[in-house]
C-alpha positions in Angstrom: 20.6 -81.5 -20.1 24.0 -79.7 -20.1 24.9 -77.0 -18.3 27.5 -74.1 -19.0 27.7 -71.0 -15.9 29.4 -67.8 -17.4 30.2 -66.6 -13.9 30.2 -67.9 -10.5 30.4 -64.3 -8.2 28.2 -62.5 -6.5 27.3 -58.9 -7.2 30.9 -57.4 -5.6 32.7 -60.7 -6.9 33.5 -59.2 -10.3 36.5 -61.6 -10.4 34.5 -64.1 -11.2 31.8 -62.4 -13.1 27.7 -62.4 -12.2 26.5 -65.8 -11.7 24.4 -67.1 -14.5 24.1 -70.2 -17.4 23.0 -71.2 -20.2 21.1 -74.5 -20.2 20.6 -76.7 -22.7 17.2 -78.3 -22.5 14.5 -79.5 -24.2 15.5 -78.0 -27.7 15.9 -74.5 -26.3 19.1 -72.8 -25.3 17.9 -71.4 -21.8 19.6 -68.3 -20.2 19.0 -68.4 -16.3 19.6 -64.6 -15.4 21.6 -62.1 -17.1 23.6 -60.2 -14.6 25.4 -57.2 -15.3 28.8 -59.0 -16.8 26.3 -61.6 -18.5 26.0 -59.7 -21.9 29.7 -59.1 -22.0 30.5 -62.7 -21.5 28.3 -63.9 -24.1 29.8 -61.6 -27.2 33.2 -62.8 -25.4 32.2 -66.1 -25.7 30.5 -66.1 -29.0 27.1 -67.5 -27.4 24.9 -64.6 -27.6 23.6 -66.2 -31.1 22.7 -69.3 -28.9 20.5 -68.0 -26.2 16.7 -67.7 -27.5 15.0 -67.8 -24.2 15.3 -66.3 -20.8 14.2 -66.8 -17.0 15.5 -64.9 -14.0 15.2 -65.7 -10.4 15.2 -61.8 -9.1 15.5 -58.6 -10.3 19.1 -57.4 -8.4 21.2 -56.0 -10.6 23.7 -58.5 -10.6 20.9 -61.0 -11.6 19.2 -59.1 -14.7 21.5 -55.5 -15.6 22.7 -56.4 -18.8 19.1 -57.8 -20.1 18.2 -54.5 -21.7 21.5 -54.6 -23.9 21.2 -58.4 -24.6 17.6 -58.0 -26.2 18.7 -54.8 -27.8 21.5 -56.8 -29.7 19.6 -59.5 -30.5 17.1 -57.0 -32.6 19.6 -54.6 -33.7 22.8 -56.3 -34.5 21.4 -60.0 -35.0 18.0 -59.1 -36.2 17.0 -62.2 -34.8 13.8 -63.9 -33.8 12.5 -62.2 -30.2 14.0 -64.1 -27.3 11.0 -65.3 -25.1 10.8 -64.8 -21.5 9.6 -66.9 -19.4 7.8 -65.2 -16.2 6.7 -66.9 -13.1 3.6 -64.5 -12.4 2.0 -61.7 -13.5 3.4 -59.4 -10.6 7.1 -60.3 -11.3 6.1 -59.5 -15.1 5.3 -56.3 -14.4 8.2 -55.1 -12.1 10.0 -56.9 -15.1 8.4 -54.7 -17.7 8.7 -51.5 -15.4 12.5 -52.0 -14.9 12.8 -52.5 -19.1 10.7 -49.6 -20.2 13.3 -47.3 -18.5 15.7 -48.5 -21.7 13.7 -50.0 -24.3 10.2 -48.0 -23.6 8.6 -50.8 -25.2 9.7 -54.1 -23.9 7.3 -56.1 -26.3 9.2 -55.2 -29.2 12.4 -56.4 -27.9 11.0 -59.7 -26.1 8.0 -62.2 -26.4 6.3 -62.8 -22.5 5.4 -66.1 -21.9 4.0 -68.0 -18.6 6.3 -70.1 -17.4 3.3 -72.8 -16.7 2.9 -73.0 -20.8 6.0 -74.8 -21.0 6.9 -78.3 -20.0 9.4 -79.3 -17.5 10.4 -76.1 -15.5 8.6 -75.8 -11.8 8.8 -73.0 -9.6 9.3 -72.4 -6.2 8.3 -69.1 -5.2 10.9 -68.1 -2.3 9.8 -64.4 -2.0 11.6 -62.9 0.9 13.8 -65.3 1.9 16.8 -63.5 0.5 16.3 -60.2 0.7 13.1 -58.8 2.6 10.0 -57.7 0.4 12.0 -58.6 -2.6 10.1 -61.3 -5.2 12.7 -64.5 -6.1 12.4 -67.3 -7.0 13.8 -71.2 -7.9 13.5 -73.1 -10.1 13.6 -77.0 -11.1 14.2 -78.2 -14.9 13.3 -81.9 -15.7 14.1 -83.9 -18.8 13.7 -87.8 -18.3 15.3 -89.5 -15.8 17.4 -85.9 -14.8 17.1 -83.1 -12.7 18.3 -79.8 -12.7 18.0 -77.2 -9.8 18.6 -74.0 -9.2 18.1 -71.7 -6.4 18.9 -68.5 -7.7 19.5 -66.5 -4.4 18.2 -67.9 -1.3 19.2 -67.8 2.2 17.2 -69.9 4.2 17.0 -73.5 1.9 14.4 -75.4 3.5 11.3 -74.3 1.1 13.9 -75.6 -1.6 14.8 -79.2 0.2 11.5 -79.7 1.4 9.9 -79.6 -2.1 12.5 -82.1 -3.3 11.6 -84.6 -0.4 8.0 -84.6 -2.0 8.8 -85.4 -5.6 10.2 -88.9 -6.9 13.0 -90.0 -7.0 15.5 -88.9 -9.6 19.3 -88.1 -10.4 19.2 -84.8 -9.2 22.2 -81.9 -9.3 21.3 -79.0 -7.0 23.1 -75.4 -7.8 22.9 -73.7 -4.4 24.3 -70.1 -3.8 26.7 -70.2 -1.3 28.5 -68.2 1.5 31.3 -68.7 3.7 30.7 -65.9 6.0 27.7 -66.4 8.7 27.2 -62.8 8.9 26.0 -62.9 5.4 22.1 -63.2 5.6 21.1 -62.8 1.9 22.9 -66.1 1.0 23.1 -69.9 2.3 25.9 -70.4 5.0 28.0 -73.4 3.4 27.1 -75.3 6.9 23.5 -75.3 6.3 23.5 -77.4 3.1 25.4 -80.0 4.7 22.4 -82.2 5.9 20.7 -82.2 2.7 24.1 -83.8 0.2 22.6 -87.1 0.6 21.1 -88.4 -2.3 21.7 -85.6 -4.8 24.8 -83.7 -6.4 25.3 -80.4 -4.9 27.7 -77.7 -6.7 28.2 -74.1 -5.0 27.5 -70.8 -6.7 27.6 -67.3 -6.1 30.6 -67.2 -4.3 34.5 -66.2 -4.3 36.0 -69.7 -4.2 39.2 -68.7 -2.7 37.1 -67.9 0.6 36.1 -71.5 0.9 36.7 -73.7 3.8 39.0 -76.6 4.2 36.2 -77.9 5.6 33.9 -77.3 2.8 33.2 -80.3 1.4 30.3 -78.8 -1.7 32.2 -78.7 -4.8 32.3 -75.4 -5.8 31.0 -74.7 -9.8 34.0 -71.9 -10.7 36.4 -75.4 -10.3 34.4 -77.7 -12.2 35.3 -76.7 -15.7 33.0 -79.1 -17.8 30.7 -77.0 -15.9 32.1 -73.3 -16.9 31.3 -71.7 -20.3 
């Protein structure tokens, strides 16, 4: 699996643009949200052409406002096969669908809806309301042999996440976490309260202005790992 972020901010860190990525992984090029600045920074980029299917943790803007434009492109401009998106449930489709019909009015046309339980490798952890109250989100883990991938799109209380991979075997594992570095911020995951779970698996922080970071912080921080940045 490999791994590129086109941002590393959170919705008001448009310095470093909406956090999102492309994965590579099992023969599909795998966009994990598309945030407001996402569409932008894949024409800038020249990886729009590259991204053929789609999964989003939430619907916030900063997580899914430049979709409409994205699958727009790919129809008008690229005339290319529809992206498919993967969905987690049948509720989040719909709020999905809802949000897309505003702009596209038909969101089938534009995008192929598939459940994310027909394809191999990707699990779910449904964390609904654990970072924003009465708001659907979600995690997600990506296998590929002896390699794990996860992600927790935004989440401010961690332990559904940890706990879940406490039960599964053992594996190389690199955990993207969103991160803050203010305690008053209760939508996201205070830097301090990853701390006890960095044994055995390779954190990275996300969703974050890095030049707020601790000297203390010892989480490497994705905007500085630039193998890491598209």
């Amino acid at each position: 699996m490999d791994i590129k972020f086109l941002g590393t901010g959170g919705a008001f860190d448009t310095d470093y643009l909406n956090s999102a990525a492309v994965l590579n992984f099992r023969g599909i090029h795998l966009l994990i949200d598309c945030g407001f600045t996402v569409f932008p920074a894949l024409v800038q980029k020249n990886l729009v052409q590259k991204v053929d299917h789609i999964i989003l943790t939430h619907l916030h803007n900063d997580h899914c406002g430049s979709l409409p434009n994205l699958l727009l492109y790919k129809s008008i401009i690229e005339k290319a096969p529809k992206p498919i998106i993967f969905y987690a449930s049948e509720q989040f489709k719909q709020q999905l669908c809802l949000l897309l019909e505003i702009q596209l009015k038909e969101p089938d046309k534009y995008a192929e809806f598939v459940p994310l339980e027909n394809f191999e490798g990707i699990g779910c952890i449904d964390t609904y309301g654990k970072h924003s109250e009465g708001l659907q989100t979600y995690a997600y883990i990506f296998e590929e042999d002896e390699e794990r991938f996860v992600y927790s799109g935004d989440l401010a209380k961690p332990e559904v996440l940890f706990d879940r991979l406490q039960r599964m075997t053992q594996k190389r594992t690199s955990v993207f976490h969103d991160i803050t570095f203010s305690p008053e911020n209760t939508g996201h995951t205070y830097y301090k309260k990853l701390l006890p779970y960095l044994n055995g698996v390779d954190m990275y922080g996300y969703h974050c202005d890095p030049t707020k970071s601790p000297l203390d912080n010892p989480i490497r921080l994705v905007f500085f790992q630039q193998d890491m940045m598209a």
